[in-house]
C-alpha positions in Angstrom: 42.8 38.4 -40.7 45.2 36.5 -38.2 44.6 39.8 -35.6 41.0 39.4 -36.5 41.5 35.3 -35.2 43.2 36.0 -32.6 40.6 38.3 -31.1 37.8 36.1 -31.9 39.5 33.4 -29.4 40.5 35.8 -27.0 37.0 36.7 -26.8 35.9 33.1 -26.7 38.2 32.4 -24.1 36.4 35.2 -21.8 33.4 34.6 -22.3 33.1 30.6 -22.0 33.5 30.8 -18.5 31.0 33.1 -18.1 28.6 31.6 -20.6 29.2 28.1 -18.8 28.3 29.6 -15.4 25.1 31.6 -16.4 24.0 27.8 -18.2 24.9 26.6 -15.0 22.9 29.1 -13.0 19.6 28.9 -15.4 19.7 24.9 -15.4 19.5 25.2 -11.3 16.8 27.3 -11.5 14.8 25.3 -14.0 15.3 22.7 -11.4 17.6 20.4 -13.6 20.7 20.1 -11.3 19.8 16.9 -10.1 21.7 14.3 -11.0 18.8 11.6 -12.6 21.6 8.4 -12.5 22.9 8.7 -8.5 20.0 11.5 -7.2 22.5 13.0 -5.4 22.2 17.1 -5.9 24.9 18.3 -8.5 25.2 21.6 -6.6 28.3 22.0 -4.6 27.6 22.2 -1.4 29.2 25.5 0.9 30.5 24.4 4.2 28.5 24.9 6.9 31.1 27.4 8.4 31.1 29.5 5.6 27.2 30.3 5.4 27.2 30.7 9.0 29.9 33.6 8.2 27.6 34.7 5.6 24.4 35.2 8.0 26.3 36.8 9.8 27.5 39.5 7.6 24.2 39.7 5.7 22.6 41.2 10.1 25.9 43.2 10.0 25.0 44.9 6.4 21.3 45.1 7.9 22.1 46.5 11.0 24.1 49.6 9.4 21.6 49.9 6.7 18.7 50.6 9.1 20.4 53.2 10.9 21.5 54.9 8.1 17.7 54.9 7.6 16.7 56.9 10.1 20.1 59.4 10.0 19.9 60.2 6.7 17.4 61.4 4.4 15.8 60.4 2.1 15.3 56.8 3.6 13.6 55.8 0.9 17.0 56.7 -1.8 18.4 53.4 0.1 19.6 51.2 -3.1 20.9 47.5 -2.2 24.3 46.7 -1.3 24.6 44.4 -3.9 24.3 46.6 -6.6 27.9 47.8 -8.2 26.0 51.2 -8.7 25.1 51.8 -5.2 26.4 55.5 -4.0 27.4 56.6 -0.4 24.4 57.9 1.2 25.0 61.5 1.3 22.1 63.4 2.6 22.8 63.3 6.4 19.8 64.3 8.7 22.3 65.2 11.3 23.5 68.2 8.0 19.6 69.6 8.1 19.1 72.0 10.8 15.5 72.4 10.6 15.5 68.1 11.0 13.4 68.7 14.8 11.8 71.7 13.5 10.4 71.9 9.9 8.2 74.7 10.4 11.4 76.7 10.8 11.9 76.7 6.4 8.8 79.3 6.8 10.4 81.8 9.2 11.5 85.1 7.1 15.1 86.5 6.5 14.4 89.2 9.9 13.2 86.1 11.9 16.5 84.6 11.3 18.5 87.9 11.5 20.9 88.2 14.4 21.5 86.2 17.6 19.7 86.0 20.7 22.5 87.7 22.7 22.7 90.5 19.8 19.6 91.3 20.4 19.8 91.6 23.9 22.4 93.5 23.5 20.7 96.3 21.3 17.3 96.2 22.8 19.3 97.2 26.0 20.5 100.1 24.3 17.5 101.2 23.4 16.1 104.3 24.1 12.8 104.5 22.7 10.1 102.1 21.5 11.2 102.8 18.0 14.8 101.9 18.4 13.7 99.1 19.9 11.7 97.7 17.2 14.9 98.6 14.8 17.1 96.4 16.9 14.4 93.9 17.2 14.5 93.8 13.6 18.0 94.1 12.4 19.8 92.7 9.7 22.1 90.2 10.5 25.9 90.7 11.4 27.3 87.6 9.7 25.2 84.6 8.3 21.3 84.0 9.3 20.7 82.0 12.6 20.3 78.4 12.4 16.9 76.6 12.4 16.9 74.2 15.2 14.3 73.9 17.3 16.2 75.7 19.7 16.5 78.7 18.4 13.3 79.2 17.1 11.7 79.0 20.7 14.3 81.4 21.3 13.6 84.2 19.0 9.9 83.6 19.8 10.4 83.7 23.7 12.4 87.6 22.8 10.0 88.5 20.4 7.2 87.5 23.4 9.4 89.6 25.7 9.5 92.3 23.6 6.1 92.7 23.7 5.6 92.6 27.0 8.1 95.7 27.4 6.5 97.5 24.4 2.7 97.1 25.8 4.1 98.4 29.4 4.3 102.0 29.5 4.9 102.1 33.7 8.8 101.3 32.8 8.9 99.0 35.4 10.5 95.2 34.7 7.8 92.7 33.9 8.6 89.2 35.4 7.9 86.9 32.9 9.2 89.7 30.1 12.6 89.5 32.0 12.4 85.4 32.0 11.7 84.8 28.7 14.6 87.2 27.5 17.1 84.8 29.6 14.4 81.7 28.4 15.8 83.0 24.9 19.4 83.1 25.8 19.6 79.7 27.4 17.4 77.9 24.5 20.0 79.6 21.8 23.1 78.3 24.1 21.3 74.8 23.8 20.9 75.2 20.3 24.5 75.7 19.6 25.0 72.3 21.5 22.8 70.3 19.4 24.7 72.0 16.6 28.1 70.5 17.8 26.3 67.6 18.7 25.6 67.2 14.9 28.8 68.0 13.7 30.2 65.5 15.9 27.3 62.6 14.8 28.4 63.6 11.3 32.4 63.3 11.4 32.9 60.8 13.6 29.8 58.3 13.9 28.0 58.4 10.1 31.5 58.8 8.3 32.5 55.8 10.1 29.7 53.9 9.8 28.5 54.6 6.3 32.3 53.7 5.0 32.0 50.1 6.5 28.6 49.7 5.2 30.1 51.0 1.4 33.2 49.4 1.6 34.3 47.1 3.9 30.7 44.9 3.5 30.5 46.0 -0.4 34.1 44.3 -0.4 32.8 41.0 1.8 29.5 41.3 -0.7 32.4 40.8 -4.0 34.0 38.1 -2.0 30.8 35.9 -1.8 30.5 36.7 -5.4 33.4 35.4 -6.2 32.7 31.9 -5.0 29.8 32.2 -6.2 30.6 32.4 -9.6 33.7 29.6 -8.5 31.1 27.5 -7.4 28.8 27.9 -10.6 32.0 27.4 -12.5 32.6 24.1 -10.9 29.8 22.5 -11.1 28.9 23.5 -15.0 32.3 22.2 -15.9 31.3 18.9 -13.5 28.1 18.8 -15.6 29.7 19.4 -18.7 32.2 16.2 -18.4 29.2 13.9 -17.1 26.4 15.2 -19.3 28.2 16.3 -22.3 26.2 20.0 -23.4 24.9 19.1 -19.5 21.7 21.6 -20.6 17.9 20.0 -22.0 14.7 21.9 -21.4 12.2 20.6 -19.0 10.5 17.7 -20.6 13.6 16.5 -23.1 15.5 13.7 -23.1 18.7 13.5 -20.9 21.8 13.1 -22.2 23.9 9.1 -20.5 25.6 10.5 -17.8 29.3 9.7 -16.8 29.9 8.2 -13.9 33.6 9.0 -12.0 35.2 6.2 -13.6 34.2 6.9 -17.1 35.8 10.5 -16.8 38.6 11.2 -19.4 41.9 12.6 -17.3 41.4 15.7 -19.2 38.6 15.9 -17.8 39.4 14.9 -14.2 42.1 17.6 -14.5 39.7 20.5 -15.3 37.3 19.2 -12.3 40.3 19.9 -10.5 41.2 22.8 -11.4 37.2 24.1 -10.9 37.2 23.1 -7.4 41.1 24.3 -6.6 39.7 27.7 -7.8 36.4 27.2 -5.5 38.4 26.3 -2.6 40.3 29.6 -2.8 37.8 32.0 -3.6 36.0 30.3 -0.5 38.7 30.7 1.7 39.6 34.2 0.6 35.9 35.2 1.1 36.0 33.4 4.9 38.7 35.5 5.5 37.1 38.8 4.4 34.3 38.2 6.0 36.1 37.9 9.4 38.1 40.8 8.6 34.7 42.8 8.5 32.7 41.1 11.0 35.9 41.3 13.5 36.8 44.5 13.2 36.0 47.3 16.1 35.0 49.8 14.1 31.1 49.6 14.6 31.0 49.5 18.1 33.5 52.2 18.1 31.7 54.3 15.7 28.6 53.3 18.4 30.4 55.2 21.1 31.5 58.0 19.8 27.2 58.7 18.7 26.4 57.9 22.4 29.0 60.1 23.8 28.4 63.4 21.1 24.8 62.8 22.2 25.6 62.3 26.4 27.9 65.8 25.5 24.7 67.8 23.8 22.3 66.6 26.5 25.1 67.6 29.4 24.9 71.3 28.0 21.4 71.3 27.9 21.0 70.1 31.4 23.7 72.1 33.0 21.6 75.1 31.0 18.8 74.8 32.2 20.0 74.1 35.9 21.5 77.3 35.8 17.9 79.4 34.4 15.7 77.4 36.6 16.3 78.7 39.6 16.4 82.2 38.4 12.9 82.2 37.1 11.9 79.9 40.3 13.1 83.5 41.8 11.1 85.6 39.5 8.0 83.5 40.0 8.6 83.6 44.1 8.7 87.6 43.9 5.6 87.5 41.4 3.5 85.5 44.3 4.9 87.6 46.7 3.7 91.2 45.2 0.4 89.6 43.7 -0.8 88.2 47.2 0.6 91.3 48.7 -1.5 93.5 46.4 -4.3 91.2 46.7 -3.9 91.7 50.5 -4.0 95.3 50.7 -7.0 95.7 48.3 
């Protein structure tokens, strides 16, 4: 029975607090924290400082949160940070292949066989139409091609080469056959840039940036709780030693309330203690905050998307300079024999 006691108190002794808070909280909302004797608002007021620091963090915590948005998927899985159940986001659009090329999820297990250059490489060594066709269509060497964009105009530029060479029974090289065989070479090397351009994205701007938003802001977001919960703390136990219960439903009677000179020094003392507790959770909180809205990590994480995306677009560019000029060619010799044909007819 004396266990039995004991834990009864224990239990009291926990939950008062928390009881006296969410009274505390629910009489504020009713609109009953106003002092009726003084009208001065019985809500302790955060310094001005402090809520600045709090704006502040909230356009941080909104600033990741909408770029997470759009990088992964699905957007609309986004829970608030304030919730103590909310997850890392974990379904990154930069993980998705297909993200610039849906269509892709309908092309067959030959489309995505082997790579552009392997199947340069065997059509070359083919020796008949038929042996084309089987190295057109060959299983892949190692695992299916990826389904960017790239490399889907890729395999369809070959497969539109192919054509061309099949239909042509002269055996003589068909212009735009031969440039959108090296079309399809250059769009699969672009491909495997956007591909490292993901990876990079992925390790080094999303992990970054989705650990501040679920960490370092969920640990700023329990810091404001905290003086929160000081705050409501203080001013039910200030309520309490003025108002007595310090709780009537709209339309009752008040309760005489104490004025500071009345107050017992019991009671003075656990005023005192509320707002020693306030003061520190408030100060702790101010310096978590700074802590998070200091910190370089954000704009670091910034440059290192900026610079895998300057890296992918480099490739591309430095590509495609290098194709252009050889198609230019192939065009220029087209003209040349089409109006020299055209001139002899």
């Amino acid at each position: 029975m004396d266990k039995f006691q004991a834990f009864g108190k224990n239990l009291s002794a926990s939950f008062t607090p928390f009881a006296a808070r969410t009274q505390q909280y629910v009489k504020e909302q009713l609109g009953q924290a106003e002092d009726k004797v003084n009208r001065a608002s019985a809500v302790t007021q955060l310094p001005p400082d402090y809520t600045e620091l709090e704006k502040r963090v909230d356009a941080l915590r909104q600033v990741h949160q909408k770029l997470l948005q759009v990088t992964y998927v699905p957007a609309q899985a986004l829970i608030p940070l304030a919730s103590k159940h909310s997850p890392p986001y974990r379904s990154s659009q930069y993980s998705n292949e297909a993200y610039d090329y849906p269509p892709n999820l309908r092309e067959s297990f030959n489309d995505l066989g082997r790579t552009i250059s392997e199947k340069v490489h065997l059509l070359s060594s083919a020796t008949s139409p038929a042996e084309a066709q089987a190295a057109f269509t060959a299983p892949p060497s190692a695992k299916p091609q990826p389904k960017t964009f790239n490399h889907a105009i890729a395999r369809a530029s070959l497969a539109g080469s192919q054509l061309l060479h099949q239909s042509d029974s002269s055996g003589t090289d068909d212009p735009l056959a031969t440039a959108l065989e090296k079309y399809a070479i250059a769009e699969e090397k672009v491909g495997e840039a956007r591909l490292a351009q993901d990876h990079q994205i992925q390790t080094r701007f999303l992990a970054g940036w989705s650990t501040t938003l679920n960490t370092n802001l969920m640990f700023a977001q329990r810091a404001r709780k905290g003086v929160e919960n000081a705050r409501l703390s203080l001013d039910a136990t200030k309520a309490k030693a003025k108002h007595g219960s310090g709780f009537s439903l709209p339309g009752q009677k008040g309760h005489h309330v104490k004025t500071d000179d009345e107050l017992s020094e019991e009671e003075r003392v656990h005023i005192e203690q509320a707002e020693d507790e306030f003061v520190g959770q408030t100060e702790e909180a101010v310096g978590v905050m700074k802590n998070v809205l200091d910190t370089p990590e954000p704009l670091r994480n910034l440059a290192d998307l900026i610079a895998a995306q300057l890296e992918f677009h480099k490739k591309a560019y430095e590509i495609l300079s290098e194709l252009a000029p050889i198609v230019d060619g192939l065009q220029v010799e087209q003209e040349a024999s089409y109006r020299k044909a055209r001139e002899g007819a």
